[in-house]
C-alpha positions in Angstrom: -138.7 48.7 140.0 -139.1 44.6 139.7 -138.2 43.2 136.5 -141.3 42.9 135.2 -142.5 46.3 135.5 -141.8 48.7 132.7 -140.2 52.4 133.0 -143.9 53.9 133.6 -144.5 50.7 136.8 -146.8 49.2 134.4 -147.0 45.0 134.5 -145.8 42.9 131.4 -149.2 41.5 131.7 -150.9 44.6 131.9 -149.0 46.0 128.8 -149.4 42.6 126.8 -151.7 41.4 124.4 -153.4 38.2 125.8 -154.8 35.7 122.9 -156.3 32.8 123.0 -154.6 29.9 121.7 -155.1 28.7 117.6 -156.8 25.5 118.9 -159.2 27.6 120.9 -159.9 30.4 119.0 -160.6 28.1 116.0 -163.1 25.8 118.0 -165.0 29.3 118.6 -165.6 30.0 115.1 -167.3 26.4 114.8 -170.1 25.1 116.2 -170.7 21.5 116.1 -173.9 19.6 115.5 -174.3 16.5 115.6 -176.2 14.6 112.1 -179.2 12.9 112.0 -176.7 9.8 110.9 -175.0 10.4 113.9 -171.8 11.9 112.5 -170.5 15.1 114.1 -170.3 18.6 111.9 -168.9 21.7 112.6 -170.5 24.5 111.1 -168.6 28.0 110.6 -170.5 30.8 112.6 -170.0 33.8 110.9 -169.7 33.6 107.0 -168.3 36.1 105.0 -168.8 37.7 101.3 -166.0 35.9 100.5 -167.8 32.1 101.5 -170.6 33.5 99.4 -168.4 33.8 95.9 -166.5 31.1 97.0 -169.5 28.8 97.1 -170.7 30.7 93.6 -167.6 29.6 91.8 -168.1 25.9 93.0 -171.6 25.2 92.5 -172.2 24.2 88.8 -172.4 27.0 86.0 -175.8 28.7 85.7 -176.5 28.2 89.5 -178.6 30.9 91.1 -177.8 32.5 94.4 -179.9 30.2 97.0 -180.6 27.0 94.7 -180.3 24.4 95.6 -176.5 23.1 93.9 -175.5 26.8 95.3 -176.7 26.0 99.3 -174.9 22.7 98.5 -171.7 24.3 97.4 -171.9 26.8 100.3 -172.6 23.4 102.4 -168.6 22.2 101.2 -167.3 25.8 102.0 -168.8 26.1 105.6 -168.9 23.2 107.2 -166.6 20.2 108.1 -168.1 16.3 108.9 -166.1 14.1 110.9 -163.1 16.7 111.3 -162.8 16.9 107.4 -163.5 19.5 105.0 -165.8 18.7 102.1 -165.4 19.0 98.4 -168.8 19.7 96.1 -169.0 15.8 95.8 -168.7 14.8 99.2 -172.1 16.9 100.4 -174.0 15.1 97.3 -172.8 11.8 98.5 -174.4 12.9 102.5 -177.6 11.1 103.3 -180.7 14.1 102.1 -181.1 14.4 106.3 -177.9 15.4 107.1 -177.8 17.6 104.4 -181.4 19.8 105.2 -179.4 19.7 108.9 -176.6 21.3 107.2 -178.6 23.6 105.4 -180.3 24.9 107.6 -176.8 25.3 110.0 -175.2 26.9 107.4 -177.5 29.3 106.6 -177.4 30.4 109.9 -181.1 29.0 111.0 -179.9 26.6 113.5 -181.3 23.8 115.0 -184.7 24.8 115.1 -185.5 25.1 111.6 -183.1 22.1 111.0 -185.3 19.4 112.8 -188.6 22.3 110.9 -187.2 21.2 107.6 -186.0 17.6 108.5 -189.7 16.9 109.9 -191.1 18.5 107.1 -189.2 16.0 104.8 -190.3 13.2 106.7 -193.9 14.6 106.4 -193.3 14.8 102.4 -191.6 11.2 102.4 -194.6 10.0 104.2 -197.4 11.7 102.7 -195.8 10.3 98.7 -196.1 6.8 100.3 -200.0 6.8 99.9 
C-alpha cells in the first residue's frame, strides 16, 4: 500500500470531496450583464424566498408584491453594479434603462425581455414626444 491509498486501496482523491474554490463558485451564482450605460452588473441566478422577504422589508411600507418600489427593492437585494452591492437608494439614483435591464435580469427574464422592455420604453419616450 502507497501512502496515499487508504486501508480499503482507495485514492485520497477518490475518497475526497473536491470543491470548487469561493471565488469560483461565487462567480457561478452571478451572471453578469453589461448596462445600457455601459456599467457591468452581476445578477444573482437563483433567488430564494428569503430575497423575496428581504426585498419586502426594504421596499417602502404599503408596497405590493411586484410594484414597482418592491421589483426596485428586490433590484438592491439581487444584483451588484460595478462590483458593489446596492442599497434602496442607489437603484433609484440608476439611469430608468439600466434599471428595466435589471428588472427584467432579476426577475429572471433575461436579456430578451430586457432589450422587449428597454425598446418598449424607447417606443413610449418617443411616441409622448409628439
Amino acid at each position: 500500500m502507497n501512502d496515499d491509498e487508504d486501508n480499503n486501496g482507495n485514492t485520497a482523491l477518490a475518497s475526497a470531496v473536491v470543491t470548487a474554490p469561493p471565488a469560483v463558485a461565487e462567480e457561478a451564482r452571478y451572471c453578469v450583464t453589461t448596462l445600457p450605460s455601459g456599467r457591468l452588473a452581476q445578477v444573482l441566478k437563483r433567488g430564494t424566498g428569503r430575497h423575496l422577504v428581504l426585498a419586502e422589508r426594504m421596499a417602502p411600507k404599503g408596497s405590493t408584491l411586484g410594484s414597482a418600489p418592491w421589483q426596485l427593492a428586490l433590484i438592491a437585494v439581487k444584483c451588484r453594479v460595478g462590483g458593489q452591492d446596492l442599497t434602496y437608494e442607489d437603484v433609484l439614483d440608476l439611469a430608468d434603462t439600466d434599471i428595466l435591464h435589471l428588472m427584467a435580469h432579476s426577475l429572471g427574464n433575461g436579456t430578451s425581455d430586457a432589450n422587449t422592455l428597454l425598446s418598449s420604453a424607447s417606443t413610449g419616450a418617443s411616441a409622448g414626444q409628439n
